[in-house]
N, C-alpha and C positions, 0 to 999 in steps of 0.2 A: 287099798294102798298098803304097801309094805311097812312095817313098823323101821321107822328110820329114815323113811323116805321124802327128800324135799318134795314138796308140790310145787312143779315146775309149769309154769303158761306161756306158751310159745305167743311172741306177738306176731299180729297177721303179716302178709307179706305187703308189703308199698308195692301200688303200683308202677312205679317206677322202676323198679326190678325186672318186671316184668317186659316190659317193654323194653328193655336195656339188652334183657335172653333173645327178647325177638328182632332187635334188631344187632346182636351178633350172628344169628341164626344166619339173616341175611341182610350184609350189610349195605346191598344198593338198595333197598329201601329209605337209607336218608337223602337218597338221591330225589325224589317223587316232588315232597313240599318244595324246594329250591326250583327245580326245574318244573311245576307247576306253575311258581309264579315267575319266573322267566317268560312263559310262555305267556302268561296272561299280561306281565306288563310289554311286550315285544307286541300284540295284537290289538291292545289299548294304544300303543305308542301310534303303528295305524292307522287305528280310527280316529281319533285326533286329528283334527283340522290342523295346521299351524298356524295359518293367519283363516280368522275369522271376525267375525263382525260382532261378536264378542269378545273379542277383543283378550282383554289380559289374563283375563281366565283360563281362556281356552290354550295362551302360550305357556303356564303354569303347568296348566295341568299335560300338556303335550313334555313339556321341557322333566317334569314330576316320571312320567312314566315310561321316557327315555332310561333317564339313571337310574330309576329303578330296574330295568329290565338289563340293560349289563351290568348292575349290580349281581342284580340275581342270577346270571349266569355266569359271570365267576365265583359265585357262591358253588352254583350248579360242581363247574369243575374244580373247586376247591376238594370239597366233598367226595369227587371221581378222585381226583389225584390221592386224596389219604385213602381211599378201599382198597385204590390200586396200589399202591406202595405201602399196605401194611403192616408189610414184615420186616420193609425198612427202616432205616433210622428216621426218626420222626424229624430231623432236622431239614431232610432232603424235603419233605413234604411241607414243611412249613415254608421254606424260602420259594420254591413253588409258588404254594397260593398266596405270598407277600407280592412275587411277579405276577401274576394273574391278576390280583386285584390293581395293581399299579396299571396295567394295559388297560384295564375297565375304565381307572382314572384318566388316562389315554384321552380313548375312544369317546366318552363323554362329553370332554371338554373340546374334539375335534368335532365330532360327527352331531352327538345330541345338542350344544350351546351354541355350535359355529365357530367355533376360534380357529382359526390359522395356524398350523404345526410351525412351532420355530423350527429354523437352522435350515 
């Protein structure tokens, strides 16, 4: 070491960094978890009986993996919507996925609980 010289220790890198490079690298890879479980709760919602002889369980958990799955696929296109407009102003993408999620709240309360669309 050079006379005068701090001894400098570089601390390691966080994982987190890393995975932050790879997913600017490419950023429809946060697309995969969201839109995996979309598709798992849309193919659970499915197989779910609604009415069985099991009764409340079985409407739980059917009613559970309804709102889950358009949950998660307005997550799905939340997520599309920010890759694709990301050189935009973040604002357009935010009110975006605020409408997005709003329709998921929609669709749930129409299609997955049963309720009757006012007006």
């Amino acid at each position: 070491m050079a006379p005068g010289a701090a001894d400098v220790t570089v601390p390691p890198a966080r994982p987190g960094r890393v995975m932050r490079g790879i997913a600017r690298a490419n950023p429809y890879r946060r697309l995969i978890p969201p839109a995996l479980l979309a598709m798992l709760g849309f193919a659970a919602h499915a197989v779910v009986p609604g009415t069985a002889p099991e009764g409340m369980v079985m409407a739980i958990l059917r009613i559970g993996t309804g709102i889950g799955a358009w949950v998660a696929l307005a997550w799905v296109l939340s997520r599309l919507v920010g890759v694709l407009l990301h050189a935009k102003p973040r604002l357009l993408a935010d009110l975006i996925s605020v409408a997005l999620f709003a329709a998921a709240a929609i669709i749930v309360t129409q299609y997955v609980l049963g309720s009757p669309a006012p007006g």
